[in-house]
N, C-alpha and C positions, 0 to 999 in steps of 0.2 A: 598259660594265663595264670598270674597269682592274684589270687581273691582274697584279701585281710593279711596280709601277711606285706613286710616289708622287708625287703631285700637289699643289706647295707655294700657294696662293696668298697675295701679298705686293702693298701700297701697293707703291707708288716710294721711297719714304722709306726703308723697311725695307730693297728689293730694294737702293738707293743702298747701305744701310748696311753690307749683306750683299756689294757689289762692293766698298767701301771695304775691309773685315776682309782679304777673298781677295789683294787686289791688295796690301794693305801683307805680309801673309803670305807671296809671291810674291817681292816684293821683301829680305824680310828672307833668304829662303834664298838668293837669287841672289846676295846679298853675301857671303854666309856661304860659298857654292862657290867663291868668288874664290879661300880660302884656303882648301883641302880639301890642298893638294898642300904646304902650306906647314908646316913642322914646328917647334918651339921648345921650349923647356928649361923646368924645371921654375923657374928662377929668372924669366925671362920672363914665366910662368904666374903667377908670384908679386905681381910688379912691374904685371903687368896690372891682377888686383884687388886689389892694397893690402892682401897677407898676408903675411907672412912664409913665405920657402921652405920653412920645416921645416913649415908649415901643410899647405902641397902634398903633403909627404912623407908626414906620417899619414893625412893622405884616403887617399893610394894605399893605404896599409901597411890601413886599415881597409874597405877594398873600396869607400869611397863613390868614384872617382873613378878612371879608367883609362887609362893611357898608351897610347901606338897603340907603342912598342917602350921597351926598356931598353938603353942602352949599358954592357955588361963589366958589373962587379958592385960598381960605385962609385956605385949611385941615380940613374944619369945616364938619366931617362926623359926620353920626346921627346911630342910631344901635336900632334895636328894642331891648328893654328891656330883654325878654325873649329869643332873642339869647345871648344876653350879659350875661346872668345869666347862659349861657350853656357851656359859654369859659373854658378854662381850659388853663394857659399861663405856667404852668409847661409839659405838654405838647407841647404845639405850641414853646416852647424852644427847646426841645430834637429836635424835626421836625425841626426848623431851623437849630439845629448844623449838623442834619445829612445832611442836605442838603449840607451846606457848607463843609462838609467832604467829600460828592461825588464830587464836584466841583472841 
């Protein structure tokens, strides 16, 4: 009898497919920690995915998107590297429209 414990059974194929997902998953954060410590502007952010800065600025200004600080009070946020490589702004679009559609 197993108590708390659950018990997967899987072909090879599956198990393969199931070590492939972990290991590419594995590998996607380790690149991603490279640049935890690395910090960049919001024009940076901009130029990464192919928005226009003041794009960056209303994310922030509408809560979809958050800077790790702000410099003085000239909009000069900073964003670690590695969440800015996780943004996705075709998404954070849809999420804004829906939002303004509930409203």
């Amino acid at each position: 009898m197993l108590t708390g414990k659950t018990l997967i059974v899987a072909d090879y194929d599956i198990f393969k497919k199931l070590a492939n997902e972990e290991y590419a998953s594995l590998k996607i954060e380790s690149f991603l920690n490279r640049y935890d410590n690395v910090l960049i502007g919001t024009n940076e952010v901009a130029n990464m995915h192919s928005v226009n800065p003041r794009t960056v600025l209303n994310y922030i200004a509408d809560g979809l998107i958050e800077p790790e600080t702000k410099l003085g009070e000239n909009d000069h946020h900073l964003f670690r590297m590695s969440y800015a490589l996780t943004l996705d702004f075709k998404a954070l679009q849809k999420q804004l429209r829906a939002r303004r559609k509930a409203q």
